[in-house]
C-alpha positions, 0 to 999 in steps of 0.5 A: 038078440030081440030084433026090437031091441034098442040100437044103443044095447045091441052095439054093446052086446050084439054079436057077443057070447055071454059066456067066453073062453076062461070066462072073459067079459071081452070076446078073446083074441083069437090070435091063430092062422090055423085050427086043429081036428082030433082025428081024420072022422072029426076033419071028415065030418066038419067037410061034409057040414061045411059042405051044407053050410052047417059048420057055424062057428068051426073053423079050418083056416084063418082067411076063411074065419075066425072067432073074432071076427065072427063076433064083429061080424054079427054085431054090425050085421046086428047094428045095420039089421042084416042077415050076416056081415063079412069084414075085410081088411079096410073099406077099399077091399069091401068096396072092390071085392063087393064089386069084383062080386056082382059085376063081370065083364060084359056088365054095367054099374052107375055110379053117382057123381060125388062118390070117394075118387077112390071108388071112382078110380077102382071103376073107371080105371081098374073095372073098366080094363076087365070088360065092366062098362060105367055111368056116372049120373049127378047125385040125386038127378034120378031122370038121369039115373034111370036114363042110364040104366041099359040092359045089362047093368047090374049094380047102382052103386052110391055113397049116402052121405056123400064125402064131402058135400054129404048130399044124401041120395033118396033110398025108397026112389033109388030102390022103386028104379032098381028094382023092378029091372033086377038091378043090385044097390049098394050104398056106402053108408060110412058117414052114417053109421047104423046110429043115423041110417040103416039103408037094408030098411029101404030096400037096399041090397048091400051096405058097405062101411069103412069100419075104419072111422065111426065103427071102430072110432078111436082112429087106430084100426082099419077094417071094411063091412059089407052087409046085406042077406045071408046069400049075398054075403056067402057069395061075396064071402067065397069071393074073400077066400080067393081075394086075400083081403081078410080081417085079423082077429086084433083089428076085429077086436078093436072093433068090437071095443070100439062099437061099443061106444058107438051110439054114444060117439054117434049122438055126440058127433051129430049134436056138435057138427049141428051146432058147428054148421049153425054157426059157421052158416051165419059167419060172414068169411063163410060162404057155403056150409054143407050139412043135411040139418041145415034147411039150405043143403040141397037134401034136407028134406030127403036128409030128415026123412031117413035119417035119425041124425045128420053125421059128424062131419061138416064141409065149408068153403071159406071165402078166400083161396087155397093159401089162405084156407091153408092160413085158417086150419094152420091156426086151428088148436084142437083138430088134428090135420088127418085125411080121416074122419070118424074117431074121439079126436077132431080132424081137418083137412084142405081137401083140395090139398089131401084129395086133388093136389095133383091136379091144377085149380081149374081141373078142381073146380070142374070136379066140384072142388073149392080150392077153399073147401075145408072138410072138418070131422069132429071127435067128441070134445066139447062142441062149445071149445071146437066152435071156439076154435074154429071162430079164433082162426076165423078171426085171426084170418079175416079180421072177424071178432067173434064174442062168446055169449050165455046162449052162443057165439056173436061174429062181429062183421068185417071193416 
């Protein structure tokens, strides 16, 4: 497609034949683990243009292409305004074989401290035992990022928003570090989504999403993307062929359904957290509310800069313990209690209850975690009825009364 045209057009048609198979309008399943050749000149010729790179869309094995997924793959790499994408079977086989890709032993890679404890367990843990040395450096601190840059670190490595005090990390500073030291970035850009930010346009290297939220949107997929130049990707697609972690074709079909609704969803996250976070702000049984479009999240101005949205996903801590948080989201009707985020349907989560139950209150506290904090993604219903439901468990928990009005909510204080 035309590289100027709308977002919202190519995540309906980007990526896609105008003619299929049997001329279907929806791109086929191509539900197949092998391929076949006519004869050994027809198999000969497909290995000499593979060779150079030249084999497009023929395949020979399905754990080194499908149709599919090639389609899904175009339309992110489309979305994100990459030179190609590659798909894994979730976000955690993009993010460590993207990894297991650029760093080997002897290499360095600085993290940032508000990352998915899952990439922090795959780094400190996992990496570390094949010889990958790592710095974490507080988010946003950039003297302390370039303080740890050694010679032989290869990869800075960040979530942008952050998961789940959605801090957003500077990309025109992070690159200005980067690059002149030859340093790779990559940025896990899932609570984004293409919609709100498109971190290539700063001058990253790699752009990483759980396709399993926002992308495929309707919480019944799980696929991961990695974006960046056409060389990256070849690299880090060979690395797949040996790693296994590949997409099948019904989940890459998914995908492709689900993006096409992406801009829609996205637009409508953003407006209902908005409004969620404005009044969960000035409620007297909240006392912190974490959303970049609110002037007092610590990257606001960084936040409005870069982005063309904030996200569907707001962080508060509620001004009570961990029982009584548990108290509030036990009396929420609408969302779902899920360890996700992302999809049509509202979801909530304790997150010192989800994410860090295993470790005591005071070990929380000193990663960062609220045993009060709640972590709510909304889904696309009516933003009044989600802040509604919201306020009747605040209510029922605190005591507050909260009055529906023509232009909002009015909380009433506590006795």
């Amino acid at each position: 497609m035309k590289k100027d045209t709308a977002i919202s057009t190519k995540a309906v048609y980007a990526g896609e034949k105008r003619v299929n198979a049997e001329h279907t309008l929806t791109t086929p399943i191509f539900q197949t683990s092998t391929y076949t050749f006519e004869n050994t000149a027809d198999l000969t010729d497909f290995m000499e243009a593979r060779l150079w790179g030249e084999a497009g869309e023929r395949h020979e094995y399905a754990r080194y292409g499908n149709p599919t997924v090639h389609a899904a793959e175009q339309k992110i790499a489309a979305l994100e305004g990459a030179g190609d994408t590659c798909l894994f079977s979730s976000g955690m086989a993009a993010i460590t074989s993207t990894l297991m890709t650029l760093l080997s032993a002897g290499k360095h890679i600085i993290f940032t401290d508000d990352s998915y404890r899952r990439t922090r367990e795959l780094v400190e843990s996992h990496l570390k035992r094949f010889g990958v040395e790592s710095t974490c450096v507080p988010m946003g601190d950039f003297a302390a990022l370039e303080a740890a840059i050694q010679p032989n670190t290869a990869v800075i490595f960040s979530e942008s928003p952050t998961n789940p005090y959605l801090r957003v990390l500077d990309l025109e500073k992070l690159v200005a570090i980067a690059k002149p030291h030859g340093i790779k970035t990559v940025i896990d850009s899932t609570f984004a989504t293409p919609i709100n930010q498109r971190p290539l346009e700063f001058g990253v290297d790699v752009v990483i999403h759980s396709a399993t939220k926002y992308l495929g949107g309707h919480n019944d997929v799980m696929a991961g993307a990695v974006c960046g130049s056409e060389y990256l990707i070849a690299a880090i697609r060979q690395a797949q062929g040996v790693f296994g972690a590949v997409c099948d074709p019904h989940a890459a079909y998914l995908l492709l359904r689900g993006m096409k609704t992406l801009s829609l969803r996205v637009h409508r996250q953003n407006d209902t957290a908005r409004r969620l976070a404005e009044f969960l702000q000035g409620h007297p049984a909240i006392k912190n509310v974490y959303y970049p479009a609110l002037p007092s999240h610590p990257d606001h101005a960084v936040a409005t800069a870069q982005m063309t949205g904030f996200g569907g996903v707001v962080s508060f801590e509620l001004d009570t313990d961990f029982a009584g948080a548990g108290d509030f989201i036990d009396r929420l009707e609408i969302p779902f209690i899920a360890p996700s985020l992302g999809g049509v349907e509202s979801l909530v989560e304790q997150v010192a209850l989800v994410s860090y139950f295993e470790l005591s209150t005071e070990e929380r506290a000193a990663l960062g975690i609220a045993d009060s904090l709640v972590r709510l993604a909304v889904g696309i219903e009516e933003a009044s009825e989600i802040i509604a439901d919201v306020a009747r468990a605040l209510d029922h928990v605190f005591g507050t009364t909260t009055l529906a009005t023509e232009n909002g909510f009015i909380v009433m204080s506590r006795p």
